[in-house]
N, C-alpha and C positions, 0 to 999 in steps of 0.2 A: 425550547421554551425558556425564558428567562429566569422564570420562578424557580426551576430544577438546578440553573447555576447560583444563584442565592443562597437556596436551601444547603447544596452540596457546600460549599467556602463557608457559610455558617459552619458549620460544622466538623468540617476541617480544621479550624480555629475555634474548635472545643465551647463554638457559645449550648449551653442549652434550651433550644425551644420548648416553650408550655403547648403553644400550639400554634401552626399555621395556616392563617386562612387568606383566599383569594378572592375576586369578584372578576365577574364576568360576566357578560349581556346576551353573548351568542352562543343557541346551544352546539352547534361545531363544533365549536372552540372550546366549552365545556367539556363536551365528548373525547374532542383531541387530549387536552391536559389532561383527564382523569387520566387516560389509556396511558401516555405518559408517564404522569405520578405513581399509578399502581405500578408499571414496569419497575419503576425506581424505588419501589416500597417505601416511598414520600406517604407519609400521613394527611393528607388537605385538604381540608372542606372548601367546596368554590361555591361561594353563593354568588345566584342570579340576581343580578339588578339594575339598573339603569342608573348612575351616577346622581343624575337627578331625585332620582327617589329615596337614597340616602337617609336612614341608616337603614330603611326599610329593605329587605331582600329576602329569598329565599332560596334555603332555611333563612328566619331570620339570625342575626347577630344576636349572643346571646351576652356577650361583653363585650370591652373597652380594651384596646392594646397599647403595648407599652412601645410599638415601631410602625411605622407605615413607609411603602415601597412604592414608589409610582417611578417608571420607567418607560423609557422612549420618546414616543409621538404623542402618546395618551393626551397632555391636556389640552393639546393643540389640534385637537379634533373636535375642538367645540368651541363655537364662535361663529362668525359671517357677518357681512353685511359692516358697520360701521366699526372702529376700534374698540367706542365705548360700548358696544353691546359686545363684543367676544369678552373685553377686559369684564365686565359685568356678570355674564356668563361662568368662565372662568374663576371668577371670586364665588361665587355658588357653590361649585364644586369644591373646592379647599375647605369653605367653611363646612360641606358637608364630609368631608377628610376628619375635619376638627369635632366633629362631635365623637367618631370610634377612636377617639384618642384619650388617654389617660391626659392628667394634666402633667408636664413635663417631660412627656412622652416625646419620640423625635418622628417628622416626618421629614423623608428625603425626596428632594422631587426631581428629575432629572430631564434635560428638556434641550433640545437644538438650539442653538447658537444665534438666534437669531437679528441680533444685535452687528454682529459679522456678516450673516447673510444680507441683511438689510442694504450696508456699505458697498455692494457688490453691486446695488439696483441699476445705478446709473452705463456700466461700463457695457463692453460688447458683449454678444456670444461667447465669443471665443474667450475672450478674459475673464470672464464669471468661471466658464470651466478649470480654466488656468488657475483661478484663484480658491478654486475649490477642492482640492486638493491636499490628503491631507497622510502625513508619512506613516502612521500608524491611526486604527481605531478598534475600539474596545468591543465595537459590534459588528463592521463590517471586518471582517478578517482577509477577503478578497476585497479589500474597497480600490475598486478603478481596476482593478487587475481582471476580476471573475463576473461582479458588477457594475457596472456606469452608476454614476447616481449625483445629478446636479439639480442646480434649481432653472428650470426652465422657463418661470415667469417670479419675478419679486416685486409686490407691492408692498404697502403697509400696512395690509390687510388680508394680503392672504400670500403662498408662497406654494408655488406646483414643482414639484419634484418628479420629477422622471427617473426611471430606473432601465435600464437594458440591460439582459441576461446575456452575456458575450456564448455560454455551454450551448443557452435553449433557445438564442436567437430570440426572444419577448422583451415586449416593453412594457412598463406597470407605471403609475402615478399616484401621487397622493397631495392632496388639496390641504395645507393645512394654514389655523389661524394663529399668526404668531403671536407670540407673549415674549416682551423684552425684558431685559434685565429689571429697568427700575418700574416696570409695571407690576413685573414678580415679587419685587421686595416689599410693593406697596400693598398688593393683595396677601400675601402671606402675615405680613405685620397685623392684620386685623386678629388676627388667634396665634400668632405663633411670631417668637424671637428667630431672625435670622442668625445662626452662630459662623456660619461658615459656608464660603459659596468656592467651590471649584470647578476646572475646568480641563476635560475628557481625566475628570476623576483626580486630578492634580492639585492640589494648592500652588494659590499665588495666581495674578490678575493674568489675563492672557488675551490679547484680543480676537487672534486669532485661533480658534479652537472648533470643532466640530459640535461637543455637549458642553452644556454647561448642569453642573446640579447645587441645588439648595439644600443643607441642611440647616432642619430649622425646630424648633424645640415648642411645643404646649402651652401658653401662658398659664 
């Protein structure tokens, strides 16, 4: 779980938490992290809510934070159908980010590449894999070794990922709507200053990168 290597590196670097809270939609995966957290005698309230329903959840929110974490695939599981409705979509969500936000508060967002992926639409099979490829990553630790993981269909609207377990012999996919670079900076900019964008966690421009993440500060 992601939130447990956050939590842990805060804290390693001596920051102190007032408190840490999560949200989540599925009760599994609420189940899963708590059993987690308590192992790790993590303090963290996970409230239920569907993104859309924002700030509402329960429990509900009872204040306003000074940091927000979004990680992964998250905002790119929401969208379909034309650019302007995911990019629409999308801005929804952030500005409901913006509301459990103090003012100056920093949201970090951190999101696939797909600016890079895009670039790749035209070529073959075989060279999308070839170009996919990447020497290190911050999440895959087996990436291409223990799992496959490419883009098996790129449009400009949507992007299927496939995955193959080389251990368990499976394949898995995930359908996601991309969000580009200058869509991101333009949806963010409605509540929040861009201070600094990197890429797989690096400063400095990079075309070719697996993530890329925003941070971005509270008007």
């Amino acid at each position: 779980m992601e939130l447990n290597g956050i939590i842990q590196g805060l804290k390693n670097r001596s920051y102190i938490l007032d408190s840490v809270e999560a949200n989540e939609v599925d009760d599994e995966f609420i189940k899963q992290a708590k059993k987690l957290l308590d192992k790790n005698k993590y303090d963290v309230i996970i409230h239920k809510a569907n993104w859309l329903d924002l700030p509402k959840s329960e429990p509900q929110y009872t204040h306003v934070f000074d940091f927000g974490f979004l990680t992964g695939n998250s905002l790119t599981y929401i969208g379909g159908g034309t650019r302007e409705y995911t990019k629409k979509a999308q801005q929804i969500v952030v500005n409901k980010f913006a509301q459990l936000l103090k003012k100056d508060a920093y949201l970090f967002i951190d999101t696939r590449n797909y600016d890079y992926i895009k670039s790749l639409m035209n070529l073959p099979k075989e060279k999308i894999f070839e170009n996919f490829t990447f020497d290190y990553s911050v999440y895959y630790h087996g990436f291409q070794k223990n799992v496959l993981v490419f883009p098996a269909y790129i449009s400009d609207t949507v992007v299927v990922l496939h995955y193959y377990n080389k251990q368990d012999k499976t394949w898995s996919k995930l359908d996601l709507y991309p969000i580009y670079q200058k869509d991101m900076i333009e949806i963010l900019s409605k509540d929040f200053v861009v201070e600094k964008i990197y890429h797989d966690f690096k400063e400095g421009n990079k075309t070719k990168s697996l993530f890329v993440q925003y941070l971005a500060r509270k008007k």
